[in-house]
Every structure is written in structure tokens, then in C-alpha cells.
N, C-alpha and C positions, 0 to 999 in steps of 0.2 A: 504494500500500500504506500501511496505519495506520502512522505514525510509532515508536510502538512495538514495531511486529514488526518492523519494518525494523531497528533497536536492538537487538530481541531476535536477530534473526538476526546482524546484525553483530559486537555484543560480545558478550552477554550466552552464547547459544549456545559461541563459541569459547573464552571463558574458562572456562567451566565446564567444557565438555569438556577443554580443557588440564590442568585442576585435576584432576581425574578420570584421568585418562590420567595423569599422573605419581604419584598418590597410590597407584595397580595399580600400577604398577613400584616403587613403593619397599616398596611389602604383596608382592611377589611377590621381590623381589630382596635385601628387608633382614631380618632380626628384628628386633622392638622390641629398640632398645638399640644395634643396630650402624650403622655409618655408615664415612664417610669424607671424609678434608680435602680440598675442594675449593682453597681461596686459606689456607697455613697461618700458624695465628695471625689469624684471620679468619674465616672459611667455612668450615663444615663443613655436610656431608649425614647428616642419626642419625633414624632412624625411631625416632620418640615416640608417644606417646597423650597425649588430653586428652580427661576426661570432662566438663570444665570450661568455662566461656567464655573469654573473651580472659583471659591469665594464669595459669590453672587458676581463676579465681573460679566458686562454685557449684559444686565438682568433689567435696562432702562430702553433697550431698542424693544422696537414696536413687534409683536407675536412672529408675525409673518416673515421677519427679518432673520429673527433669532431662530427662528426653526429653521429657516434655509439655510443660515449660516452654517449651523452647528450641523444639520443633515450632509451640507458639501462635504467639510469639514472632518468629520466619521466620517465619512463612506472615502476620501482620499486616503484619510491614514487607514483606514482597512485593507485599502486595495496596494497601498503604498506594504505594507507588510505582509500581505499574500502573496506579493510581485518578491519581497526579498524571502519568504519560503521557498518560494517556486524556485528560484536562479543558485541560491545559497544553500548546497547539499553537504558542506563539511564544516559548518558552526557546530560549538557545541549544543550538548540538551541544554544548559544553564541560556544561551540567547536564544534560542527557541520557546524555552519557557517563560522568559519575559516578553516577549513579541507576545506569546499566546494570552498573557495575561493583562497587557495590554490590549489586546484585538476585544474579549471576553470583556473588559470593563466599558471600553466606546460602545459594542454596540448595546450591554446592558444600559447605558445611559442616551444611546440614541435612541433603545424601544419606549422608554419613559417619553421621549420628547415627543416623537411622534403619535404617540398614544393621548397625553395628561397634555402636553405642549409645557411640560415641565419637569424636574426632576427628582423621586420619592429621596428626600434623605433623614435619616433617622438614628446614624448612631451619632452619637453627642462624651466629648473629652473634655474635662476640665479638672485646674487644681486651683482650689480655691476659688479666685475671684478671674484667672484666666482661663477664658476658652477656647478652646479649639473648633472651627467654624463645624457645623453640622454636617457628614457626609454621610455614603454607604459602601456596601460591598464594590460595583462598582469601580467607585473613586479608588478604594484601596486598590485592584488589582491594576490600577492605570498606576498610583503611587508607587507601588510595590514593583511592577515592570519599571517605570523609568527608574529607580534608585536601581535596580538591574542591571538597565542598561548604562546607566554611569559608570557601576562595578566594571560589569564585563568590557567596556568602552577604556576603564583604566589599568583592569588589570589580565584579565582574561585574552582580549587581542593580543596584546604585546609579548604573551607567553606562545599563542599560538602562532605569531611573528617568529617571533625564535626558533620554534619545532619546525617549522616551514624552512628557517635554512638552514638548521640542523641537517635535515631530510633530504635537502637540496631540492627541494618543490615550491620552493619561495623564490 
């Protein structure tokens, strides 16, 4: 099987569905606005809205704008990281895995937009009197890909640089 779908089915599939499946129980089980303390002084659960991108940025253009923005937008960097599955057969699992967990958090956050014309977010960090802006699953697996792709971008390449002239295939 293409290395991609193999990817797609492993991560990309379950995360999204995870992201999905909790985002319906917290649309079916909360109002915007209610929640509850999971770890208190800490962690909480509050069903929010964001019309917005990462932080509410872009959350003051007009519906129609924002949806087609952020629809371009997803679906480039999807197809942008399908194109480097497809061409890129000797990365490791580790950028594979961040691609997939990236790919998995765009479009769980492009099915909200198209769906609500918004995005479900619900888990809530804070200590003390500082918060950390409201996200979800999602967002994590887009955060958790790029700090990946940092890793591998600083340390990962430059080892695989090496092996390549090691090997004399570089």
C-alpha cells in the first residue's frame, strides 16, 4: 500500500475522527459558555466558539470571507503535504507523523468551519490568573506537528544529511 494511505489510515483517519467525536459530545452535552473543572486551578472543559484562527486572529472579516479564506487555505496545505507524501518515499516515520498530524488537525478544523462557519473549542489551560487561549484536539495535533516539524527540520534532517554521505547517496 502507498505510504500515504497507510499514514492516512493510521493517524490521520483516527485523529480526526477522535477530534470529531469529542467536539459532538461537547455540541450535544454543553452550551456555549458552560463547562467544567477537570484538574482545578488548571483544567477546565467550557464549550467556546472561534470564528477566528489560532487566537481568535481574522475573527472581525465578514463570514463569507473567513470561510473562503481559511477553506483555500486547508485544502492548499493539504494538498501541499499529500504532494510531499507522494514524491518523498525515504523521510522518516517521525516526518511522516507530523505531516499526518498536521493534515488530521486542518481538516478537523476545516469540517467545523464548513459545517458551524466556526470552530468547536473546549479544552481550557490556566494557572492562576493566566490563560491559555481556549483550543481542541484539532489545534493540538496542528501544534504538536509543527513543534515536529521544527524538531525534525533541526535535528532529524541534518542526521539524515550525514547518512546520505556517509552512504555516498547524498
Amino acid at each position: 500500500m502507498k505510504t500515504y494511505l497507510t499514514w492516512g489510515l493510521l493517524v490521520v483517519v483516527p485523529c480526526y475522527v477522535l477530534d470529531q467525536v469529542v467536539k459532538f459530545a461537547i455540541l450535544s452535552h454543553l452550551k456555549i459558555g458552560e463547562g467544567f473543572t477537570v484538574i482545578p486551578g488548571f483544567f477546565d472543559i467550557i464549550h467556546v466558539r472561534n470564528t477566528g484562527a489560532a487566537f481568535g486572529i481574522l475573527r472581525g472579516l465578514p463570514e463569507t470571507y473567513r470561510t473562503l479564506f481559511f477553506f483555500c487555505i486547508t485544502v492548499l496545505a493539504c494538498v501541499a503535504i499529500v504532494l510531499i507524501f507522494r514524491s518523498d518515499k525515504e523521510s522518516s516515520w517521525f516526518f511522516k507523523l507530523v505531516l499526518s498530524l498536521i493534515l488530521a488537525g486542518a481538516i478537523g478544523n476545516l469540517t467545523d468551519r464548513l459545517i458551524l462557519k466556526e470552530v468547536v473549542d473546549f479544552l481550557h489551560v490556566h494557572v492562576g490568573r493566566y490563560h491559555w487561549p481556549t483550543f481542541n484536539l484539532a489545534d493540538s495535533y496542528i501544534s504538536l506537528g509543527m513543534v515536529g516539524l521544527i524538531i525534525h527540520t533541526l535535528f532529524f534532517s541534518k542526521l539524515e544529511g550525514r547518512k546520505q554521505e556517509r552512504d555516498g547517496s547524498g
